[in-house]
Short mmCIF file of the C-alpha atoms (twelve columns), coordinates in Angstrom:
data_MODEL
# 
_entry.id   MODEL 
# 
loop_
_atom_site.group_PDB 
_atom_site.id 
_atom_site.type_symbol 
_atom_site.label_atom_id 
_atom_site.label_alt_id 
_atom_site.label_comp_id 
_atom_site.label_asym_id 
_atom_site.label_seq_id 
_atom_site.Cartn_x 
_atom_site.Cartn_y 
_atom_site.Cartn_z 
_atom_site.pdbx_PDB_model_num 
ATOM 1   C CA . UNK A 1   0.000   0.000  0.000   1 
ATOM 2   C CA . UNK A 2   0.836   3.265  -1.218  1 
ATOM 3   C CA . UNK A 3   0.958   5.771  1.885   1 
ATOM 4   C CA . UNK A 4   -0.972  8.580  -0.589  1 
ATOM 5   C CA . UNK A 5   -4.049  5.692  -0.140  1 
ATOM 6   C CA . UNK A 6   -4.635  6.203  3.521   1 
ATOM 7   C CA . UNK A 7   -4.511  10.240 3.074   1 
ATOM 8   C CA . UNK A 8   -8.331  11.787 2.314   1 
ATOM 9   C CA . UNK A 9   -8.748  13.520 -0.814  1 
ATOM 10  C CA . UNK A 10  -10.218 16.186 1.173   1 
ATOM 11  C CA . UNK A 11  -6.395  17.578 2.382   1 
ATOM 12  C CA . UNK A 12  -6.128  19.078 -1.090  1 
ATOM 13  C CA . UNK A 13  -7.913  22.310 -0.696  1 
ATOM 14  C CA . UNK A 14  -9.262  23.555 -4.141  1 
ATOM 15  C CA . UNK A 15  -11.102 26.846 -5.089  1 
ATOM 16  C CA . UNK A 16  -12.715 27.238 -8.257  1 
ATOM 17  C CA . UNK A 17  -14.432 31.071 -9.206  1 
ATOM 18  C CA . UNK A 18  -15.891 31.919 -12.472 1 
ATOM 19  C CA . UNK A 19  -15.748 34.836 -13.190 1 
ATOM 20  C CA . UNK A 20  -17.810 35.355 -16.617 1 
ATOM 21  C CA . UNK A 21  -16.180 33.348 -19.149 1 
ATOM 22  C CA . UNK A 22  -12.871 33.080 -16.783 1 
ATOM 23  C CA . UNK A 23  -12.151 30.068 -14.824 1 
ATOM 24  C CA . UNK A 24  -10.025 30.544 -11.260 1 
ATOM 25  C CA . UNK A 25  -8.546  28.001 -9.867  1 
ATOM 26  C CA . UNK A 26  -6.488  27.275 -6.611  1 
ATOM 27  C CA . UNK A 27  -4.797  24.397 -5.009  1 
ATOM 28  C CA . UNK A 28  -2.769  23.955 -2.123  1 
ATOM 29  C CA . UNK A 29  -1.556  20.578 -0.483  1 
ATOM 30  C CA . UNK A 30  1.163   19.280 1.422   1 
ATOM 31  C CA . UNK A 31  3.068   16.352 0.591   1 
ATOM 32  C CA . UNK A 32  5.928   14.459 3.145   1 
ATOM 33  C CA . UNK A 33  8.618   14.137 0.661   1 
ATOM 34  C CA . UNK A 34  11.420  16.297 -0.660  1 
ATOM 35  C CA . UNK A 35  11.109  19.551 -2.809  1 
ATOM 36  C CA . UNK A 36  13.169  17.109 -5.746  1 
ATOM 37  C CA . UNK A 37  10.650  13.875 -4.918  1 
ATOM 38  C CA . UNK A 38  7.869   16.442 -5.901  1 
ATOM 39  C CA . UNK A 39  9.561   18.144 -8.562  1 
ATOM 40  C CA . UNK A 40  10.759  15.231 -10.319 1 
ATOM 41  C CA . UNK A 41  7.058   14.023 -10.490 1 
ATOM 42  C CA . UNK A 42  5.474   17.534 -11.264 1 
ATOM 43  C CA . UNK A 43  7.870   17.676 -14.432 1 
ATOM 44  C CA . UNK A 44  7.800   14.074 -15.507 1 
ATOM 45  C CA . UNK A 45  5.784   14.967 -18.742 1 
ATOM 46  C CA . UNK A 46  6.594   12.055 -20.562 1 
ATOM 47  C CA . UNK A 47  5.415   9.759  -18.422 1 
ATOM 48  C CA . UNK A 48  2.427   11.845 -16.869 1 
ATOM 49  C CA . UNK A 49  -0.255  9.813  -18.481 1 
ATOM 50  C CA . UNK A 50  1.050   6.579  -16.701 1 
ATOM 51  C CA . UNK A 51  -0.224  8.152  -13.186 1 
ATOM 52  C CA . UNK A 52  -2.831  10.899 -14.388 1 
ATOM 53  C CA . UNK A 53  -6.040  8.864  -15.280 1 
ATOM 54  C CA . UNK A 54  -7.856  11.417 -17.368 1 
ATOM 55  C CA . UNK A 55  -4.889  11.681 -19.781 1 
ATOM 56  C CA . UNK A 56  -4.116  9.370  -22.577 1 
ATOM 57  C CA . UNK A 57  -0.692  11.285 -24.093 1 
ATOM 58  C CA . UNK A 58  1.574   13.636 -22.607 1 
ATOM 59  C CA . UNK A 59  4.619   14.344 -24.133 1 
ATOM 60  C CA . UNK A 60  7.468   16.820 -24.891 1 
ATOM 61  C CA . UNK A 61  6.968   18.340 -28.045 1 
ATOM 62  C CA . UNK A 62  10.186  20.453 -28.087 1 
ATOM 63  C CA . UNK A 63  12.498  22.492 -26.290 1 
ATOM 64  C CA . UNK A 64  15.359  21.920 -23.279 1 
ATOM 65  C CA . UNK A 65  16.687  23.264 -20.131 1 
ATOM 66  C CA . UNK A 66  14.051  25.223 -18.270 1 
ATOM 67  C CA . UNK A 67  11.859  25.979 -21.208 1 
ATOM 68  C CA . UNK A 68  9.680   23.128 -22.710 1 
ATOM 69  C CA . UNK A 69  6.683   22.884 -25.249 1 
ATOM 70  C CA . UNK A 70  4.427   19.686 -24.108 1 
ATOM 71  C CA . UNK A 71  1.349   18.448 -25.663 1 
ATOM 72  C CA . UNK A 72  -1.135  16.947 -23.487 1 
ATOM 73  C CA . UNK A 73  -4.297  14.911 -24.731 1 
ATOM 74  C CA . UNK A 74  -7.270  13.137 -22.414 1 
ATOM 75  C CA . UNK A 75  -10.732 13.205 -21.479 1 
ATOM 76  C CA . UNK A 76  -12.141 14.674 -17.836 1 
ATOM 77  C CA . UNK A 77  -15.542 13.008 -17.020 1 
ATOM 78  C CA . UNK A 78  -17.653 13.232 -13.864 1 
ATOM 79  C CA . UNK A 79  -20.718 11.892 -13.697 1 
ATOM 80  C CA . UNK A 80  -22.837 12.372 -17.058 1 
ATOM 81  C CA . UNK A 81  -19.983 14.763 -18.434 1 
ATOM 82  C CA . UNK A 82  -17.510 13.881 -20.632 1 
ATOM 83  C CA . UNK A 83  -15.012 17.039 -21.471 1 
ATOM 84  C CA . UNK A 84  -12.450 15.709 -23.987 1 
ATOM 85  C CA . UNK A 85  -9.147  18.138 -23.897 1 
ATOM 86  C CA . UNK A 86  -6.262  18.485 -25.257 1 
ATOM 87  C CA . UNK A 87  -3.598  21.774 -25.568 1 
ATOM 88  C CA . UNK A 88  -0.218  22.640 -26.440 1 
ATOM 89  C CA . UNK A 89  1.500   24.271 -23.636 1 
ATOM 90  C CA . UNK A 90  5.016   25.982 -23.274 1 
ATOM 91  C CA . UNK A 91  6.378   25.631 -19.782 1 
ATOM 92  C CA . UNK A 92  9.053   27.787 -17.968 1 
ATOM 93  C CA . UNK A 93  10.974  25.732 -15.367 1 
ATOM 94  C CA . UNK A 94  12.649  27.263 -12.738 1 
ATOM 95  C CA . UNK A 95  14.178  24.226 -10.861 1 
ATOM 96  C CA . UNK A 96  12.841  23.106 -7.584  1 
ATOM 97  C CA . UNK A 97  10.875  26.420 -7.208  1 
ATOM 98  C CA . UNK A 98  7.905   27.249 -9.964  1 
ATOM 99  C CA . UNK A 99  6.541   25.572 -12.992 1 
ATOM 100 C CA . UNK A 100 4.725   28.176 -15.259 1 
ATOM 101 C CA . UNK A 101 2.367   27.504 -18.105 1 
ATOM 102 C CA . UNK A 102 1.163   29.083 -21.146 1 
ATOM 103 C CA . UNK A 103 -1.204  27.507 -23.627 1 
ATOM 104 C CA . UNK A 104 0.240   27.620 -27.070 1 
ATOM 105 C CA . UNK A 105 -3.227  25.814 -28.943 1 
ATOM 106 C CA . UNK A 106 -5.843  23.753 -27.104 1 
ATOM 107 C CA . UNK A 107 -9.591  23.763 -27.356 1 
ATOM 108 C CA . UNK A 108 -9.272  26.089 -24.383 1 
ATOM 109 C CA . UNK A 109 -9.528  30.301 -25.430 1 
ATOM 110 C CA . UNK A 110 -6.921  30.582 -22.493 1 
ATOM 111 C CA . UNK A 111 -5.015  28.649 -20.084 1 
ATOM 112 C CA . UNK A 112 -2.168  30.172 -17.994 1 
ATOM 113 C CA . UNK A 113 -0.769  28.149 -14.935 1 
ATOM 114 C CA . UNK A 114 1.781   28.605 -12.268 1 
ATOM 115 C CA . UNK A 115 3.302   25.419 -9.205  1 
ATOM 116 C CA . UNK A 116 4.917   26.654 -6.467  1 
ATOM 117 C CA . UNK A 117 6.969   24.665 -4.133  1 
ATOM 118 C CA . UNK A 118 7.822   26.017 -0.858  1 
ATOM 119 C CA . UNK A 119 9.041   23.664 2.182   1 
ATOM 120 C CA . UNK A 120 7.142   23.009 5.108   1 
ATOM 121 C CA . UNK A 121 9.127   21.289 7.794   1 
ATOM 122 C CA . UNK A 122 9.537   17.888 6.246   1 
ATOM 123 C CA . UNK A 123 6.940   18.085 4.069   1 
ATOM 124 C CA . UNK A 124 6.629   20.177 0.639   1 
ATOM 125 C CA . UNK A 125 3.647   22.500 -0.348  1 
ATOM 126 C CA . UNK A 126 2.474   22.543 -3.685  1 
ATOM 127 C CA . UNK A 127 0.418   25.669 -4.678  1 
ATOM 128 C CA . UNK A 128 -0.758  25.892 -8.322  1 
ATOM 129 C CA . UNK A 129 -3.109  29.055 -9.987  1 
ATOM 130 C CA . UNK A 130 -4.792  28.924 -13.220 1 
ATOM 131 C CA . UNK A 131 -6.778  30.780 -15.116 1 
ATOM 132 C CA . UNK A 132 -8.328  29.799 -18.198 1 
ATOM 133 C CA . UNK A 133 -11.451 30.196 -20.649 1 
ATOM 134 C CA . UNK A 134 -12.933 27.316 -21.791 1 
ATOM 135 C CA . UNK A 135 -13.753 26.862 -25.557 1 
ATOM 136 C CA . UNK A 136 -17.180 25.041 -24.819 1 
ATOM 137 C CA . UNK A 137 -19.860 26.424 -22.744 1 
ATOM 138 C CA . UNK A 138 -19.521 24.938 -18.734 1 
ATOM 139 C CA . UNK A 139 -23.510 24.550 -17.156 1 
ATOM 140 C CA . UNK A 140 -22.899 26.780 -14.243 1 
ATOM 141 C CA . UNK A 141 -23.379 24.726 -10.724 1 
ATOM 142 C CA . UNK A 142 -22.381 21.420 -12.473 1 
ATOM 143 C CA . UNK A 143 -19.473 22.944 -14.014 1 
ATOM 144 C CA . UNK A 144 -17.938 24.146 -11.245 1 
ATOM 145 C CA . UNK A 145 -18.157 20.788 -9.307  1 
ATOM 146 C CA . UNK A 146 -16.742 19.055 -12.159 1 
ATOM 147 C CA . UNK A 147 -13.657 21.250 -12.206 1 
ATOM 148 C CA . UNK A 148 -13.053 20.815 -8.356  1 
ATOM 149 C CA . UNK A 149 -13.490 17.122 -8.765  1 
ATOM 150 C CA . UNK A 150 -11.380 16.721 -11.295 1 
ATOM 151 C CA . UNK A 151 -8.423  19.337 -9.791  1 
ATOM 152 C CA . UNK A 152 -8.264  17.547 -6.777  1 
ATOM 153 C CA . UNK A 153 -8.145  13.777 -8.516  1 
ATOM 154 C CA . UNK A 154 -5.530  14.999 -10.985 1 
ATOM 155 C CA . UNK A 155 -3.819  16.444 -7.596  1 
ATOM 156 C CA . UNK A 156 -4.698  13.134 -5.646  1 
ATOM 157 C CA . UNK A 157 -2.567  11.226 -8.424  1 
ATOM 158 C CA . UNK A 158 0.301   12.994 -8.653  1 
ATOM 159 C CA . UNK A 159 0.694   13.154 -4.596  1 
ATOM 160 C CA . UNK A 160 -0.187  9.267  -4.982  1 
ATOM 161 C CA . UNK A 161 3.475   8.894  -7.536  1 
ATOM 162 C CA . UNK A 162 5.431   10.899 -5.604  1 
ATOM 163 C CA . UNK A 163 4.760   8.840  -2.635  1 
ATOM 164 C CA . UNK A 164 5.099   5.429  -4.562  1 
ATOM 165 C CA . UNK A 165 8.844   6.770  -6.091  1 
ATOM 166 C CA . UNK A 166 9.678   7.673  -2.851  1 
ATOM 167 C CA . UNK A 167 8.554   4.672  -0.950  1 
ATOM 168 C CA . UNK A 168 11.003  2.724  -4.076  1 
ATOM 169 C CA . UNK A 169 13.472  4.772  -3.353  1 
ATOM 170 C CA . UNK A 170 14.029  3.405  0.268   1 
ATOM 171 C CA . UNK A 171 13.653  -0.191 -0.624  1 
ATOM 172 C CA . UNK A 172 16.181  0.567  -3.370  1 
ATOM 173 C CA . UNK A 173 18.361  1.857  -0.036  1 
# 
């Protein structure tokens, strides 16, 4: 067992405001592992789609170093809704610190996103922003459930790998 399995989904804190056509969204949770442990999962786009269950590709289009264009294809559902996605997205690394994202093409109007890591102790906080317009139409109380469901899964997951390589990585000891 996986130590991410016995922590409730409810420790991730998301906020989700529309504003109009603009989508807000907020996430902070604390993970006990290292600022690399997270970092190395947060960045692993090539193998994303391995631990993120709503996508089916993620890859590395281009780019090196700290600035990266990855493409990212997959379908969000919750309940009756199905929201396929998929976006183009060049990301600015600044090592160990912030991630930031800007959508290049997508069937999103606008995505822009920004992962900070800051250290807590012996644990490591992850706060991400976005804000984005969505190219289809989102029914208004549904909608905003849906997003908040599927932040905090997508955030569930990734916590869930970083514990897993870190839990291999003291057997490996």
């Amino acid at each position: 067992m996986v130590m991410a399995d016995a922590l409730p989904a409810e420790d991730i804190a998301v906020k989700v405001q529309v504003d109009g056509e603009t989508v807000n969204v907020d996430v902070s949770l604390a993970v006990p592992a290292t600022r690399q442990q997270v970092w190395d999962v947060l960045t692993d786009f090539g193998h994303m789609a391995s631990f993120i269950s709503n996508l089916k590709e993620s890859k590395v289009e281009s780019g090196s170093g700290d600035r990266l264009n990855i493409s990212q294809r997959g379908t969000a559902q919750y309940g009756p809704i199905n929201f396929p996605f998929h976006s183009i997205r060049e990301i600015q690394l600044t090592p160990l610190e912030k991630i930031q994202s800007h959508m290049i093409s997508g069937n999103m109007r606008k995505m822009e996103g920004t992962t900070l890591l800051t250290e807590e102790g012996a644990q490591v906080r992850i706060l991400y922003h976005s804000e984005s317009i969505p190219g289809t139409w989102i029914p208004p109380l549904v909608g905003k459930s849906f997003i908040e469901h599927e932040t905090r899964k997508q955030f569930r997951e990734m916590r869930t790998e970083i514990l897993r390589r870190k839990q291999l990585s003291i057997a490996v000891r």
